[in-house]
C-alpha positions in Angstrom: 0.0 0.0 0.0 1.3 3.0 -1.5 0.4 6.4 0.3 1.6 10.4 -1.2 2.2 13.0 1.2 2.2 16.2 0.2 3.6 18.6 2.3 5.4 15.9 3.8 8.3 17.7 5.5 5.8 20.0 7.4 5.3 19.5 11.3 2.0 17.4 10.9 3.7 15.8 7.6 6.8 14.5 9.2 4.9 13.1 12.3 2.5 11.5 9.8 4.9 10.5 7.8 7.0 8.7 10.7 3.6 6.7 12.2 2.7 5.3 8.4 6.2 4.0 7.9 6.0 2.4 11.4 2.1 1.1 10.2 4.4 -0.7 7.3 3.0 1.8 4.5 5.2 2.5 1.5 5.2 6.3 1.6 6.1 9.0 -0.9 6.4 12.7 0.1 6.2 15.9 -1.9 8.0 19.5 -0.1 9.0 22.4 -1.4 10.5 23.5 2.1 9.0 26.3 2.0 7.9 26.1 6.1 10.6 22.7 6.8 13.9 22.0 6.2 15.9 19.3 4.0 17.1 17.8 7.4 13.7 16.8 8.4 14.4 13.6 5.8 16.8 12.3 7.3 15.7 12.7 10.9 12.4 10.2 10.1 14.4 7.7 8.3 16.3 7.5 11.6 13.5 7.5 14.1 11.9 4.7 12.3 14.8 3.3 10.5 12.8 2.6 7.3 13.4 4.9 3.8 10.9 6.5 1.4 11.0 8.5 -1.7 11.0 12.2 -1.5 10.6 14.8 -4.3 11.5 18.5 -4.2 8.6 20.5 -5.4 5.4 22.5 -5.4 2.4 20.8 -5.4 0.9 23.7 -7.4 3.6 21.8 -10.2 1.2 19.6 -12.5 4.7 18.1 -14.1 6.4 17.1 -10.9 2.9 15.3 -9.5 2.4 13.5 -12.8 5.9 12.6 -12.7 5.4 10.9 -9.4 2.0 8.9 -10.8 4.1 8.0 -13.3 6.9 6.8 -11.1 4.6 4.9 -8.8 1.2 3.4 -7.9 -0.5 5.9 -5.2 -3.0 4.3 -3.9 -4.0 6.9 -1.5 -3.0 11.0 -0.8 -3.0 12.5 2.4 -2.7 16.2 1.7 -1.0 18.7 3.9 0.5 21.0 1.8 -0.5 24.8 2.2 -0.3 27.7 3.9 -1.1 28.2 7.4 -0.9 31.1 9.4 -4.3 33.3 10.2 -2.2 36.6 10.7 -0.4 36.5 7.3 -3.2 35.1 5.5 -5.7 38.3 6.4 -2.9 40.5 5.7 -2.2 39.0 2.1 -5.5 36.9 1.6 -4.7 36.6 -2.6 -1.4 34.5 -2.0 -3.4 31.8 0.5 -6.2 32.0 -1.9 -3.8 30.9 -5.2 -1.4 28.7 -3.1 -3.7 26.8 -1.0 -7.1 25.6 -3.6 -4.4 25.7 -7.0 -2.4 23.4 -4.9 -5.4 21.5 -4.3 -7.2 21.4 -7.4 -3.9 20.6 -9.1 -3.6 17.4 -6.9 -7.5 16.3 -7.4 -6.9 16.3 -11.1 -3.9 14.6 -11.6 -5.1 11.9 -9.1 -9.0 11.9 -11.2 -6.4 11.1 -14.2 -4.5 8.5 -12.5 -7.9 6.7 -10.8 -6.8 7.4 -7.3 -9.1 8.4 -5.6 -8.8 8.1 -1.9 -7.7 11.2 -0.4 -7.4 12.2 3.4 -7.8 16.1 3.3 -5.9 18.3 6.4 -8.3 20.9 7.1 -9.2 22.7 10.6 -11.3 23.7 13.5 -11.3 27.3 11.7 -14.0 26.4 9.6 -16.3 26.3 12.4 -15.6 30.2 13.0 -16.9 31.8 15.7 -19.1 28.6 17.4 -22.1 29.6 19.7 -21.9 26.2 21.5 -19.2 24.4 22.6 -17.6 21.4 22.6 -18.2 22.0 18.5 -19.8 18.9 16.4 -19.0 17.9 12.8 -22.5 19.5 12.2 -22.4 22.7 13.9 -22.9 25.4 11.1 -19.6 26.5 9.1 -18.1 29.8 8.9 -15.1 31.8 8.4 -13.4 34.9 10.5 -10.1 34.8 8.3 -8.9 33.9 4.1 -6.9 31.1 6.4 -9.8 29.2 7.5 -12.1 30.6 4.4 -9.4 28.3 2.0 -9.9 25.2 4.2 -13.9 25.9 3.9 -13.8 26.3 0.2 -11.9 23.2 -0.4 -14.4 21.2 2.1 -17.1 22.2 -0.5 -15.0 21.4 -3.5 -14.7 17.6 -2.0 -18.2 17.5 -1.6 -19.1 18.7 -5.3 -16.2 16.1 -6.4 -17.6 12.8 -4.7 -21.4 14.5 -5.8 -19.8 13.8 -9.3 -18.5 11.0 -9.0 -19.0 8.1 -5.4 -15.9 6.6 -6.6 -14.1 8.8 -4.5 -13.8 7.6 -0.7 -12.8 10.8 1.3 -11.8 11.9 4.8 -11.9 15.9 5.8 -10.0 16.1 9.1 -10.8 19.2 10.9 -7.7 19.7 13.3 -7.6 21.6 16.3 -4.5 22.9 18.1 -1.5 20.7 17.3 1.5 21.1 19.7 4.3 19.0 20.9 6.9 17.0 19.3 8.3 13.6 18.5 9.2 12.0 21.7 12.2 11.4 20.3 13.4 14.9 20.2 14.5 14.7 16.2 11.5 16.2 15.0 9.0 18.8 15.8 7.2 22.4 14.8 10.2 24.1 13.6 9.0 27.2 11.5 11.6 28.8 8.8 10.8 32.2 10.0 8.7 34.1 12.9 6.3 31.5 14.8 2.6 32.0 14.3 1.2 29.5 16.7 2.0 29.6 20.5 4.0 26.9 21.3 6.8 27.7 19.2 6.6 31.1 20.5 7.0 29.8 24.3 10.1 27.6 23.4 11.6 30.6 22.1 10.8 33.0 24.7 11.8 29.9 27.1 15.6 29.6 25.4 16.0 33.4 25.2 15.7 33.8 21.6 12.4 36.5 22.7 12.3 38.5 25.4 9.0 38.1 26.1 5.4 36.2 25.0 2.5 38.5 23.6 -0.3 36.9 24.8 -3.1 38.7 22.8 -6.0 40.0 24.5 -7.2 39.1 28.1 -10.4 40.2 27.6 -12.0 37.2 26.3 -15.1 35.6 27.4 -13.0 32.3 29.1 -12.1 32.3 33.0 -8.8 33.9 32.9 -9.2 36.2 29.9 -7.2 34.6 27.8 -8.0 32.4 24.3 -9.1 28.8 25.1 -8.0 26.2 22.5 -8.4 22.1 22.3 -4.4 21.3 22.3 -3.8 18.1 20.6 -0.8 16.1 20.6 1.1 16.1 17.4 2.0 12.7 17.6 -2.2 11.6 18.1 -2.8 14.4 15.3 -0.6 12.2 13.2 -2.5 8.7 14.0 -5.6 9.9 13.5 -4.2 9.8 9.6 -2.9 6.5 9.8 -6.7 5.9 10.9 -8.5 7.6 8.6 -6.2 6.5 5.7 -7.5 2.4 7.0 -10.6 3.4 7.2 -11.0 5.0 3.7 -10.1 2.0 2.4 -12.7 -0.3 3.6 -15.4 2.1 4.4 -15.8 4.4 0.8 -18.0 7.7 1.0 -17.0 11.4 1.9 -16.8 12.5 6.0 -16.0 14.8 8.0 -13.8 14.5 11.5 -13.2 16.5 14.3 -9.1 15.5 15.3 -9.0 17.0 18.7 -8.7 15.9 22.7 -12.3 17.8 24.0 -10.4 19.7 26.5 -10.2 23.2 26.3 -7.1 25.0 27.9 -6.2 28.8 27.9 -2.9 30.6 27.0 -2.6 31.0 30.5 -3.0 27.4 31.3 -0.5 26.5 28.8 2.1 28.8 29.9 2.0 27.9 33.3 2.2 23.9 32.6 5.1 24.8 30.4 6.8 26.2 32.9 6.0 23.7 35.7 7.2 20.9 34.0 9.9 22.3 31.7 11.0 24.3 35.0 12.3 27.2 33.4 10.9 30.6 33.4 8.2 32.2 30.4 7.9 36.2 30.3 4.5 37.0 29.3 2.9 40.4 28.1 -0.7 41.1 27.2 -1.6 42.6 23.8 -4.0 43.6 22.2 -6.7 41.3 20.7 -5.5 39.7 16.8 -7.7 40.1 14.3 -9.6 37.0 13.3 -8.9 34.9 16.7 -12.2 33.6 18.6 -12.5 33.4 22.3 -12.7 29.7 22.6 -12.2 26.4 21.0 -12.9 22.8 21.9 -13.8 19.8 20.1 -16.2 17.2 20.6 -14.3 14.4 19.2 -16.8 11.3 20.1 -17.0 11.3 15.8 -14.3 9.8 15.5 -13.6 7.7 18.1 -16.7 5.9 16.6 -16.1 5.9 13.2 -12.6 5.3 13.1 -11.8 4.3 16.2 -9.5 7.0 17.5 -8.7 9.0 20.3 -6.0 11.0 21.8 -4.2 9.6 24.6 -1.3 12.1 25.5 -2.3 15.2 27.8 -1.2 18.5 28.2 1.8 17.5 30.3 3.8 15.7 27.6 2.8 18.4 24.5 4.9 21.0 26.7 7.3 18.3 27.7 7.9 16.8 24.2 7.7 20.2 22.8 10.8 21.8 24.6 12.6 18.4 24.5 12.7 19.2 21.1 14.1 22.1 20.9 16.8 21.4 23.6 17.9 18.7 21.8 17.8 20.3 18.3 20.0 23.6 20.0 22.4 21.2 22.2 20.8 22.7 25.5 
């Protein structure tokens, strides 16, 4: 069994990446780098001690993807590749826009040509926008606040057209929530080529002195210490909740929608201060004003898909901020 991974030297990607090699997949990966780094390749083959075949390019490329369905049988795609941040994306919406649904459509037709059509599609909590309820269901209503999460939304409805086309398809959406943490192994983990725009990276930096201080933005919120609440999730769970999906594609065909979280909401505040308990090192905070396009709270109801496929995350917020900084103290020589 043959799987592509696009975006494969991503933080999600390369956790992915390492729990289908140990699952005894055959895996080929598609990066560009433009968020990873070459070294990232080398680090899975060594944590799993098993090879695959990479390719260097953009997934917006219809040459280099039809080169790789040419090279091998894919007999499934797990797509990752995309822009991520919220901040950048509503200050230069056109780029996420073109990058993120040309990378996709680009992908759906070259695999259409190729009759592969199992595809396990990365998306995120930000579709939900701002929920009035929480935990959030797979059925609450869908909405935007940002061109970030408007990209993920656009491509959830261009799946559903596709499989309304044409039930060959067999489809998983995975609606993430807030990946953090790292490899247990300390070789890989979020490492982002330039400024961090999710919080965890940001701590480990204001942690090893790289930053002065964190911003934590707005404490103001609706939540009981101010500050944003978000459902944290393991990267390492994140990454076999694929590996789950990607079995039960395979026997169970149709288009659905999963909500990849833990259920547990925890603020910036809460996360901060279990950092520093069991990292045991010291995290400068100061509050700032609100972002645009953040929501005061976040949490998943993620019963879905322990039902349907059978998967649930096990690691708590203890060993994210553990695993996290392990990372980084081993990839600096701390």
């Amino acid at each position: 069994m043959k799987i592509l991974i696009t975006g494969g030297t991503g933080y999600i990607g390369s956790h992915t990446l390492v729990e289908l090699l140990n699952s005894n997949y055959e895996v080929v990966c598609i990066d560009n780098f433009s968020n990873s780094k070459p070294e990232v390749i080398g680090k899975i083959k060594e944590i799993t001690n098993k090879t695959f075949t990479f390719y260097e390019g953009d997934v917006c490329d219809k040459n280099i993807l039809e080169r790789i369905f040419n090279e091998h049988t894919i007999d499934a795609v797990i797509h990752f590749a995309g822009y991520k941040a919220v901040g950048e994306s509503v200050k230069n919406p056109l780029m996420y826009y073109r990058n993120n649904l040309d990378s996709t459509i680009t992908l759906l037709e070259v695999m259409k040509k190729y009759n592969c059509k199992n595809f396990v599609f990365s998306s995120s909590a930000t579709v939900y926008g701002s929920p009035k309820n929480l935990p959030i269901k797979e059925d609450f209503p869908l909405s935007t606040t940002n061109p970030y999460g408007t990209t993920k939304l656009m491509i959830e409805g261009i799946l559903k057209d596709l499989y309304i086309s044409d039930n060959s398809w067999n489809i998983a959406v995975l609606r993430y929530f807030n990946p953090i943490g790292a490899h247990e192994s300390g070789l890989i983990g979020e490492d982002p080529n330039d400024i961090p725009n999710n919080l965890m990276p940001y701590i480990v930096k204001v942690a090893t002195k790289e930053y002065e201080h964190l911003n934590v933005f707005g404490d103001d919120y609706d939540t009981p210490d101010g500050t944003g609440v978000r459902d944290y999730i393991h990267v390492v769970d994140l990454a076999q909740g694929h590996v789950s999906a990607i079995e039960h594609i395979l026997k169970e065909p149709g288009i659905d929608f999963y909500n990849l979280g833990t259920g547990n909401g925890y603020s910036v505040l809460d996360l901060v201060n279990t950092f520093k308990k069991v990292n045991n090192i010291d995290v400068p905070y100061v509050i700032a004003p609100r972002r645009d396009g953040d929501i005061a709270a976040c949490y998943a109801d993620p019963s879905y898909a322990k039902e349907k496929l059978g998967w649930s995350a096990h690691k708590d917020i203890n060993d994210m901020c553990k695993d996290a900084y392990n990372f980084v103290k081993r990839t600096k020589g701390l």
